[in-house]
C-alpha positions as CSV (number, residue, x, y, z in Angstrom):
1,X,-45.3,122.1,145.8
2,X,-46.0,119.3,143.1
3,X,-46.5,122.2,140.7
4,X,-42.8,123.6,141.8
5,X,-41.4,119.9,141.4
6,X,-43.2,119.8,138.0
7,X,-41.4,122.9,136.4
8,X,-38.4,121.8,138.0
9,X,-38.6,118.4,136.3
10,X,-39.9,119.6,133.1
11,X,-36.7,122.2,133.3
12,X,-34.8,119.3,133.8
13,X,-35.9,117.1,130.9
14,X,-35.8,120.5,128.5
15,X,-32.1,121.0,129.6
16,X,-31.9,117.4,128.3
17,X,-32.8,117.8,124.5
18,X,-31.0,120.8,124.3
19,X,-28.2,120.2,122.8
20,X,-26.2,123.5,123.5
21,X,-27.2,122.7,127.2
22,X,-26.0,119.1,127.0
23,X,-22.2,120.2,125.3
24,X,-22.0,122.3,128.2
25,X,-23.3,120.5,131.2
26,X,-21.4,116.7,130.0
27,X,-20.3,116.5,127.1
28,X,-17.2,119.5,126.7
29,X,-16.3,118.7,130.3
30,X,-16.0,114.8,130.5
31,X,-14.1,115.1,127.2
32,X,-11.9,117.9,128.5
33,X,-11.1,115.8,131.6
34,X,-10.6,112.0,129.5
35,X,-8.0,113.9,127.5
36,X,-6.5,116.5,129.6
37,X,-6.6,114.0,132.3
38,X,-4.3,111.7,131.1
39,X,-2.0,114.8,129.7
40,X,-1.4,115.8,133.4
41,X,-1.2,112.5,135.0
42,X,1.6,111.6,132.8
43,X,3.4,114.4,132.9
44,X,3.0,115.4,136.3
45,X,2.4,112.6,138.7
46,X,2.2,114.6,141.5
47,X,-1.3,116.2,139.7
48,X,-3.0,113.0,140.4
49,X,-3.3,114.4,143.7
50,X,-5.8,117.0,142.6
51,X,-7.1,115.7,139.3
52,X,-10.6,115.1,140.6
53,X,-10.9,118.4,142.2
54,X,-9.5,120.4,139.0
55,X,-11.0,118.5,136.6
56,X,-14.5,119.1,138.5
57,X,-14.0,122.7,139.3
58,X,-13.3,122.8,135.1
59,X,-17.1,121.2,134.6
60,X,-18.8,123.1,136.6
61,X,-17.4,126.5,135.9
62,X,-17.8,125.8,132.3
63,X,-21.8,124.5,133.2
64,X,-22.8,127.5,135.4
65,X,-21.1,130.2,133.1
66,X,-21.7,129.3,129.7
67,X,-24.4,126.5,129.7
68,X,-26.8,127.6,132.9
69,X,-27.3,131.4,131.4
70,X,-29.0,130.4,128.5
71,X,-32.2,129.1,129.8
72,X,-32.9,132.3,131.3
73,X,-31.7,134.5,128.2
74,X,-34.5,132.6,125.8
75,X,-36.8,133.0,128.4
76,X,-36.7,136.9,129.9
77,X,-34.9,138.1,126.3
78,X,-38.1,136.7,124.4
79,X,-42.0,136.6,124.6
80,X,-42.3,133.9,126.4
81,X,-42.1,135.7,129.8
82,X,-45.3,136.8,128.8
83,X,-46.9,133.4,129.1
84,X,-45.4,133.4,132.7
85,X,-47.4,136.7,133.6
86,X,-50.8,135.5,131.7
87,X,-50.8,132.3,133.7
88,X,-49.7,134.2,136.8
89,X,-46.6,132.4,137.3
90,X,-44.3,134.5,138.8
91,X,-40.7,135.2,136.7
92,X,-38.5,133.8,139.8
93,X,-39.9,130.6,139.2
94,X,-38.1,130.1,135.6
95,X,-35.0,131.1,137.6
96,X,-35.2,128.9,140.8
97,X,-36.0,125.9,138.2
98,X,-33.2,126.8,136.3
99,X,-31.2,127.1,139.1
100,X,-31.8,123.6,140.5
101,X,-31.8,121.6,137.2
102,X,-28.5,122.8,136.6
103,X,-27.4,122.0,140.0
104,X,-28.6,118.4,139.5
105,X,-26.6,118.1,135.9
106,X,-23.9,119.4,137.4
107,X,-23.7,116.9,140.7
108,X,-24.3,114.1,138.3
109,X,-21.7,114.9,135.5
110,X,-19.0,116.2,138.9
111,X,-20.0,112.2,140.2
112,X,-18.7,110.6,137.1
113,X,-15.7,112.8,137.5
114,X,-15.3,111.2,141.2
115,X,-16.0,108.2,139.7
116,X,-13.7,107.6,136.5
117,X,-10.9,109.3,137.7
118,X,-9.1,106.7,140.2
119,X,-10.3,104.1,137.6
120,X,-9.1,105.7,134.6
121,X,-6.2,107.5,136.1
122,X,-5.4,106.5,139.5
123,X,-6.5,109.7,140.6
124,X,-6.4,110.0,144.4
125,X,-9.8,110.3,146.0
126,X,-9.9,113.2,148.5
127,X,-9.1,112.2,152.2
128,X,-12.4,114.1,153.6
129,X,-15.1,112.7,151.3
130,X,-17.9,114.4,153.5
131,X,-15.9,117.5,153.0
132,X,-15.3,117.0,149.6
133,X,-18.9,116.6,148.7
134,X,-20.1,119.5,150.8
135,X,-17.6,122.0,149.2
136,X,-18.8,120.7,146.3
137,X,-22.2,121.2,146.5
138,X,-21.5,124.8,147.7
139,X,-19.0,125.8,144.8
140,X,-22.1,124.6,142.4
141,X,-24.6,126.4,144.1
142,X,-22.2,129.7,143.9
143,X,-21.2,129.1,140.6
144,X,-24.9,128.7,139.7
145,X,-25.5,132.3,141.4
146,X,-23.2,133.6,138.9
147,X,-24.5,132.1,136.0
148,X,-27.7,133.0,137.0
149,X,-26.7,136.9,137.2
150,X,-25.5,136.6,134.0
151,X,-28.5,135.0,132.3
152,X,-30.7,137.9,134.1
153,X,-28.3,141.0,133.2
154,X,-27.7,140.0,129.5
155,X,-30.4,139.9,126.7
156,X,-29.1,138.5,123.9
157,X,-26.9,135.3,123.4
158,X,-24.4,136.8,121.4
159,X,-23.4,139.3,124.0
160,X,-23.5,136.5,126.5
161,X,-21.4,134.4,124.7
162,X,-18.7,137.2,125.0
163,X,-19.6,138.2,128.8
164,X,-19.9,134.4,129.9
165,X,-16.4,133.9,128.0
166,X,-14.9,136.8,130.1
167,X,-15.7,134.8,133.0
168,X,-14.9,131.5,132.4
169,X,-11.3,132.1,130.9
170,X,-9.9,133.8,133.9
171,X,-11.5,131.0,135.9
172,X,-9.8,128.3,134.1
173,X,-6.3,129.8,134.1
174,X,-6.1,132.1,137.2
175,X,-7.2,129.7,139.8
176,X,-4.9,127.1,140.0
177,X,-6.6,123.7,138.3
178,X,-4.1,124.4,135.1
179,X,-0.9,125.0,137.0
180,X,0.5,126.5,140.5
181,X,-1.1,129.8,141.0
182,X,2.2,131.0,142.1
183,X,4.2,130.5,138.7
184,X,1.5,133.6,138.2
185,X,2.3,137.7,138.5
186,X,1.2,138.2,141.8
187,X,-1.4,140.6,139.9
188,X,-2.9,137.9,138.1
189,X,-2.8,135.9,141.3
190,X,-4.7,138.6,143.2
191,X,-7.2,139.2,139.9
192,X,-8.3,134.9,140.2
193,X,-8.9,135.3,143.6
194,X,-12.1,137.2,142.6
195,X,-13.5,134.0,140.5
196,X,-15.8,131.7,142.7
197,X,-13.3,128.9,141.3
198,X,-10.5,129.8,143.1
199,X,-11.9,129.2,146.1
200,X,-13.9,126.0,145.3
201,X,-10.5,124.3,144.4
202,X,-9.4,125.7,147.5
203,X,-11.9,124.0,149.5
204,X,-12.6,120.7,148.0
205,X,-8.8,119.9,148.1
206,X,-8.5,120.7,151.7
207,X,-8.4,117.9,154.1
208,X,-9.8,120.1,157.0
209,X,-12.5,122.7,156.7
210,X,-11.4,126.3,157.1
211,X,-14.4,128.4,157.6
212,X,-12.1,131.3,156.2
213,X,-12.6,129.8,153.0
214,X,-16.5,130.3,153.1
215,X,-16.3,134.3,153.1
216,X,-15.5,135.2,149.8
217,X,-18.6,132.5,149.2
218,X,-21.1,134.3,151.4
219,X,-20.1,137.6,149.5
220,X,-20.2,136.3,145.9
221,X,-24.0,134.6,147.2
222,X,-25.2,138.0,148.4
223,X,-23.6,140.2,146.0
224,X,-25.7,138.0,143.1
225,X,-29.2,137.6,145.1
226,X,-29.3,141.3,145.1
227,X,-28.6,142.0,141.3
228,X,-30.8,138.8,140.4
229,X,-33.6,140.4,142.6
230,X,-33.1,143.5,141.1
231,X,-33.3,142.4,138.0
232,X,-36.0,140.0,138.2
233,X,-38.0,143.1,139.9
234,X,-37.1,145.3,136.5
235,X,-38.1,142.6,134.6
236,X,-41.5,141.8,135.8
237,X,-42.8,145.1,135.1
238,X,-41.2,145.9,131.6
């Protein structure tokens, strides 16, 4: 166990000095929410309502797709996997310490979201706090699962650049935190509800938990342990 909390907090401190890592996880999203934030609270007051909950589902979709994938593209896309098999480290490992050193970024940078906003912006703070912070913790963890697929699927960072990108766009304008989804086509409407960030602005600006809202959750989670497995299987004996 202190050897997992090790890796996890060497992960941690690596994701730190990299600075691609660090534009990703804090520094593109708080900037995107200090100046966007004051765009749509001054032109829309009503968007106060929800500016914690879009602005956050905005920072962590951008950390889990484009920032969490690249960890695990230097590591299985390189020769450095082969450390992992001479020390008999088992590949998961790099991917479960991934996993939870983004998670942590993530909670901490989606805090000063929670935090700043009703100071900066008299953003309202969700009515269900208990709920809020549980829907947020499960919207990481699923986001995480896709950015995790990705970093295990894709070998280079070029072609992830392009596949993360794919991802993240429809995210951000297809699910709501931009505008009203139903200004959309009901085509693109029904195309964001495939996006793990539809439904974690769904539930973290409900005031009452719907376990409805959990399904398309439990899919996304099953659909991704399989091809990580998969693909973490494929990998270990190339």
């Amino acid at each position: 166990m202190s050897a997992f909390l090790y890796g996890v907090a060497l992960q941690w401190k690596l994701d730190i000095r990299n600075k691609g890592i660090l534009l990703t996880y804090y520094v593109v999203p708080l900037v995107f929410f200090g100046f966007m934030g004051g765009i749509f609270s001054s032109i829309n007051p009503n968007a106060k309502d929800t500016l914690v909950q879009s602005m956050t589902v905005f920072g962590v979709t951008m950390g889990a797709i484009l920032g969490a994938p690249t960890p695990l593209v230097e590591l299985y896309g390189s020769e450095i996997k082969k450390a992992y098999k001479v020390g008999g480290i088992p590949l998961w490992v790099a991917s479960i310490n991934n996993f939870i050193s983004a998670f942590i970024h993530l909670f901490i940078m989606s805090l000063v979201i929670f935090i700043i906003a009703p100071l900066a912006f008299d953003a309202k703070i969700p009515a269900n706090l208990i709920l809020y912070f549980f829907s947020l913790k499960i919207f990481i963890i699923i986001s995480l699962a896709v950015g995790t697929v990705l970093g295990l699927l894709i070998k280079n960072i070029s072609k992830l650049t392009m596949a993360s990108q794919f991802i993240f766009l429809p995210s951000i304008m297809l699910t709501g935190i931009m505008f009203p989804v139903n200004m959309l086509p009901k085509t693109l409407e029904s195309v964001g509800k495939i996006f793990p960030a539809t439904w974690g602005f769904k539930l973290m600006t409900s005031e009452v938990f719907d376990i409805k809202l959990l399904i398309p959750f439990v899919i996304i989670l099953f659909v991704s342990i399989c091809i990580s497995g998969y693909r973490l299987t494929k990998i270990s004996l190339e």
